[in-house]
VEXTI-435462 format. One record per residue (C-alpha): residue number from 1; residue in one letter; x, y, z. Coordinates in pm, 1 decimal. Example, Ala and Ser with C-alpha at 12.3 -4.5 7.8 and 13.67 -1.06 7.14 Angstrom:
# VEXTI-435462
+-----+------+----------+----------+----------+
: seq : type :       xx :       yy :       zz :
+-----+------+----------+----------+----------+
:   1 :    A :   1230.0 :   -450.0 :    780.0 :
:   2 :    S :   1367.0 :   -106.0 :    714.0 :
+-----+------+----------+----------+----------+
END
This chain:
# VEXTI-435462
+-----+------+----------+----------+----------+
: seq : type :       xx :       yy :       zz :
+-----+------+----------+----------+----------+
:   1 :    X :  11881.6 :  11756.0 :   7846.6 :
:   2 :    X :  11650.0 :  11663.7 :   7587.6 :
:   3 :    X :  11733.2 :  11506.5 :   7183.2 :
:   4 :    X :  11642.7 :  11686.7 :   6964.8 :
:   5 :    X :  11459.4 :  11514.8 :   6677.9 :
:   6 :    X :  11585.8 :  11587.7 :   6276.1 :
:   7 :    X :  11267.4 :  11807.2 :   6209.3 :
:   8 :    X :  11017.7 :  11966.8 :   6428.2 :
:   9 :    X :  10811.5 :  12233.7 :   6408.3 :
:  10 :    X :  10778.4 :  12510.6 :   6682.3 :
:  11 :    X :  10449.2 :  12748.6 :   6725.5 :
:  12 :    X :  10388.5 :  12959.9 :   7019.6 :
:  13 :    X :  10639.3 :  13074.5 :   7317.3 :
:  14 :    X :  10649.6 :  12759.1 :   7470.9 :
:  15 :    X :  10624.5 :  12344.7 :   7463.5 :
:  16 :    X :  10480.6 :  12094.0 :   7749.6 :
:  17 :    X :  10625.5 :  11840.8 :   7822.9 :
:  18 :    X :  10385.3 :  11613.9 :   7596.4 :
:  19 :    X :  10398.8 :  11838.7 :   7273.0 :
:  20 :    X :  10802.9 :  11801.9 :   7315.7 :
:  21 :    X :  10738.0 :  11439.3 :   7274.4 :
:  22 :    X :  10450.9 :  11417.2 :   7049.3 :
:  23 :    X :  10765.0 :  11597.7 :   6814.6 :
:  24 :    X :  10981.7 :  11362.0 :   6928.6 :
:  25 :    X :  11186.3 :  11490.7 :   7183.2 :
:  26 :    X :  11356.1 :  11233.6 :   7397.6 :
:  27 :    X :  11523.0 :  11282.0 :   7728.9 :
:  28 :    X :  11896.4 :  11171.3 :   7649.4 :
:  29 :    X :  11877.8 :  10969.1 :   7923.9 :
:  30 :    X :  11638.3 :  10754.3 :   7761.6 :
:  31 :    X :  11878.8 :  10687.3 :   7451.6 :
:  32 :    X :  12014.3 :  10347.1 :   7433.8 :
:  33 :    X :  12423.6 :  10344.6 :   7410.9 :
:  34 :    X :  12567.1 :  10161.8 :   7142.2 :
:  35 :    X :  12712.1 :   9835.0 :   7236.5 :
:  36 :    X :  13079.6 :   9700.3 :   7211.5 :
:  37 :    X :  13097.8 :   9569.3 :   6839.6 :
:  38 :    X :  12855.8 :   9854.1 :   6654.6 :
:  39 :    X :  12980.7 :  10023.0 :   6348.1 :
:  40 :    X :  12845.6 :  10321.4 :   6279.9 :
:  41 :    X :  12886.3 :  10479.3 :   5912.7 :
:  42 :    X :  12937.8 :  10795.8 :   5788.5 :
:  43 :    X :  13124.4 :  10985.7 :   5525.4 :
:  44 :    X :  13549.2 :  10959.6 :   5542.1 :
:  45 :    X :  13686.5 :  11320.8 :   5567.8 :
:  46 :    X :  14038.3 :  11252.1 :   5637.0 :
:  47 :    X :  14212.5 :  10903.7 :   5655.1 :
:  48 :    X :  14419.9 :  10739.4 :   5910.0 :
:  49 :    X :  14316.2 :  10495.3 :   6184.0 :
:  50 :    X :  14266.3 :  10632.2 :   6549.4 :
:  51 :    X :  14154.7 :  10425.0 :   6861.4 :
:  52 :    X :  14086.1 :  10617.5 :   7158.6 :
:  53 :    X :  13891.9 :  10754.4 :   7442.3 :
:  54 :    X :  13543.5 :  10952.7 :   7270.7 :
:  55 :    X :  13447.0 :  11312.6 :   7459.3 :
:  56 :    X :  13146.8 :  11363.1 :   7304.6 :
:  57 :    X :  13153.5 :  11773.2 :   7331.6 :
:  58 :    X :  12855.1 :  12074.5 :   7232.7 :
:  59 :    X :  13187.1 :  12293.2 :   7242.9 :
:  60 :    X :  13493.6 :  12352.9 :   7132.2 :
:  61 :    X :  13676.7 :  12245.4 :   7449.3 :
:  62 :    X :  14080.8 :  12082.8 :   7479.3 :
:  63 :    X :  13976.2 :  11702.1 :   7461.8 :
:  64 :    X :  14349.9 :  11579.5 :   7591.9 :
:  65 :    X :  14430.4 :  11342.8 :   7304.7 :
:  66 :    X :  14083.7 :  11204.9 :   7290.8 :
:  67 :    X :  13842.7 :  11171.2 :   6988.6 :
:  68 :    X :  13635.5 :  11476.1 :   7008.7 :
:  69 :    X :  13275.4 :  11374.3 :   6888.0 :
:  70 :    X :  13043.0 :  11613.7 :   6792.8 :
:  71 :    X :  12667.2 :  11716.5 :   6678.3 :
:  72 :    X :  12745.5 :  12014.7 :   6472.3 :
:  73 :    X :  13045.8 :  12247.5 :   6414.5 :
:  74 :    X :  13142.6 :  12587.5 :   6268.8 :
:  75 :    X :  13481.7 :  12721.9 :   6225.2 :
:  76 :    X :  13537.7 :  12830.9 :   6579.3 :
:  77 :    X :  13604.6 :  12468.3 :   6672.2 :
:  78 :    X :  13985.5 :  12495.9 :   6457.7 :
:  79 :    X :  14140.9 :  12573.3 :   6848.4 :
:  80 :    X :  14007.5 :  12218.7 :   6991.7 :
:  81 :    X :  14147.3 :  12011.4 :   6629.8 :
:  82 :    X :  14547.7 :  12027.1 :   6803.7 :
:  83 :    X :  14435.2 :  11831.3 :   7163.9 :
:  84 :    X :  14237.4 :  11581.5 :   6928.4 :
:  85 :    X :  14352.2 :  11239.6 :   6796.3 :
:  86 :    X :  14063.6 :  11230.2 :   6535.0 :
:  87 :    X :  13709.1 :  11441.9 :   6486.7 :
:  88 :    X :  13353.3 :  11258.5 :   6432.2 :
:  89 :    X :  13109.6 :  11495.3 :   6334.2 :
:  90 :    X :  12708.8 :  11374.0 :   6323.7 :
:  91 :    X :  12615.1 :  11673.2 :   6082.8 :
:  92 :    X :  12845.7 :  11825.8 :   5847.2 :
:  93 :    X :  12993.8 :  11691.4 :   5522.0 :
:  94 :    X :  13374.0 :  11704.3 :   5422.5 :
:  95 :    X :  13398.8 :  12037.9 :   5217.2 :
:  96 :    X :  13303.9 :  12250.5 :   5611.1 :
:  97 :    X :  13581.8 :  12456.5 :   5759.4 :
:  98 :    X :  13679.3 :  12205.5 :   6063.0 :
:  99 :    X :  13670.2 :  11897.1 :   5814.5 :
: 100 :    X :  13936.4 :  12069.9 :   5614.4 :
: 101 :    X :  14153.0 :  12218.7 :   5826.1 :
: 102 :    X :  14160.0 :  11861.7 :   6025.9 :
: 103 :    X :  14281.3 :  11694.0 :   5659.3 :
: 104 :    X :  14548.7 :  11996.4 :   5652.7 :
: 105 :    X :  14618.5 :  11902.5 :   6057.0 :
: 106 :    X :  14631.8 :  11510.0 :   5976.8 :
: 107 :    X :  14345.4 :  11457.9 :   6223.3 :
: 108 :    X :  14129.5 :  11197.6 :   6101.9 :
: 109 :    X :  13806.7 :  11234.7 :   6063.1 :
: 110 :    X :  13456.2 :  11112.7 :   5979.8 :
: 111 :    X :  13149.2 :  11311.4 :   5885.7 :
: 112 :    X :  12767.9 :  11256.7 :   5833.7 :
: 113 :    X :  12765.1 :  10945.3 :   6090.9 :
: 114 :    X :  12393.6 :  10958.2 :   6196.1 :
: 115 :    X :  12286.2 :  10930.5 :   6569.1 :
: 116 :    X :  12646.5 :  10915.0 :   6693.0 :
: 117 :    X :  12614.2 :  11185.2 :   6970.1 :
: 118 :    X :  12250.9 :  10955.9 :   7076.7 :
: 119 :    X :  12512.1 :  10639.1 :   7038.9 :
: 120 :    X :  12851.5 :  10723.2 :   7180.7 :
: 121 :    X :  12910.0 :  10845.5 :   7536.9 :
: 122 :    X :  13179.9 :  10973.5 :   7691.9 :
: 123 :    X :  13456.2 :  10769.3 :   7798.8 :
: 124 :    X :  13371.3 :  10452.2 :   7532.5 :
: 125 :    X :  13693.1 :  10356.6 :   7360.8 :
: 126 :    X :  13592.4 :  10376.3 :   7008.9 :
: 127 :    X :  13768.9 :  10331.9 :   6666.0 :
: 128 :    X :  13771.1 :  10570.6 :   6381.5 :
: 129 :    X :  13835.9 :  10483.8 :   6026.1 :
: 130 :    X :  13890.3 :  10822.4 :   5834.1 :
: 131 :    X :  13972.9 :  10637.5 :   5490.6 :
: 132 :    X :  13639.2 :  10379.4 :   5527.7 :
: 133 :    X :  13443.3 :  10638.3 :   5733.9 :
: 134 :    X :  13341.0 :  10384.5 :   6003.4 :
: 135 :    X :  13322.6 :  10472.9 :   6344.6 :
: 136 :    X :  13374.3 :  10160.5 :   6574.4 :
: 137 :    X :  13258.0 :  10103.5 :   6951.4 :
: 138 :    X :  13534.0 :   9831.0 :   7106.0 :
: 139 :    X :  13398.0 :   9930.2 :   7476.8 :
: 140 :    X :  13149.6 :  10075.5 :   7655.7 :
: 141 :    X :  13212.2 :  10404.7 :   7877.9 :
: 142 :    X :  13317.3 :  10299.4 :   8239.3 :
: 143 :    X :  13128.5 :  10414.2 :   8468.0 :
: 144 :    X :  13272.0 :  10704.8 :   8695.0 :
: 145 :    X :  13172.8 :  11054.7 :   8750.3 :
: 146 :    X :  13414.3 :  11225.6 :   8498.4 :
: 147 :    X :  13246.4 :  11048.5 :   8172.2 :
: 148 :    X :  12896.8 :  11040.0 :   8348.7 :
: 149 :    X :  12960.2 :  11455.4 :   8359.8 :
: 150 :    X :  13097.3 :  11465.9 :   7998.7 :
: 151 :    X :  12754.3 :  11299.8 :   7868.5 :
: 152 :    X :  12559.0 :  11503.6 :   8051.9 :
: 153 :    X :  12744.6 :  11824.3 :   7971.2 :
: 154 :    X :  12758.7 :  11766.4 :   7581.9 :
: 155 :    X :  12396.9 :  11685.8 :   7606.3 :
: 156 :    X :  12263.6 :  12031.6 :   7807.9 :
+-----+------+----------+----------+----------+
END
């Protein structure tokens, strides 16, 4: 349940509490969502203009037509492309195996968009831009239990 920071360093079998923050470790509970009206940029991957529900995922998991939003991928993540409408990726850059075959799939997608797993939650209806590479939050998540779970779960 805790953010990793960009960098850290790791020495000996295990962390307090206090050294996992002195590293810069956050609880993602104490990350700020991004507000209606914030762009975030990133790198376009694939073009075409998707507005939808964001499941922010650790996993490749059937999204049901929503935009699957993600820290990191590899190529096992191909199966969950079909049940998206479009694919943000926080790490990654447009020449990785997902990024590709979403271009082939029509799926469009950004790349490289810094902090957006910290930023976007669950259940926000968010914009993507795969020919500008903008990512754009129109509303926040509602709160109920199902997006409240998908945070938490993509977060674990």
């Amino acid at each position: 349940q805790l953010v990793a920071p960009s960098r850290f360093v790791t020495r000996g079998p295990t962390f307090s509490p206090a050294e996992l923050a002195e590293q810069g470790w956050v609880p993602f509970t104490a990350t700020e969502a991004a507000q209606a009206g914030t762009v975030l940029a990133g790198t376009p991957s694939a073009s075409g203009v998707v507005t939808g529900r964001a499941v922010v995922v650790d996993e490749p998991r059937d999204v049901a037509g929503g935009i699957l939003v993600a820290y990191r991928t590899d190529p096992g993540w191909v199966a969950a492309l079909p049940s998206a409408s479009a694919l943000v990726i926080e790490r990654g850059s447009p020449l990785t195996h997902v990024a590709i075959i979403a271009r082939e799939l029509g799926v469009p997608t950004v790349v490289q968009v810094k902090d957006v797993t910290k930023l976007v939650r669950t259940g926000m209806e968010i914009q993507i831009d795969g020919t500008l590479g903008t990512v754009t939050v129109l509303a926040g998540a509602e709160h109920d239990t199902e997006a409240e779970q998908g945070a938490k779960t993509a977060h674990e």
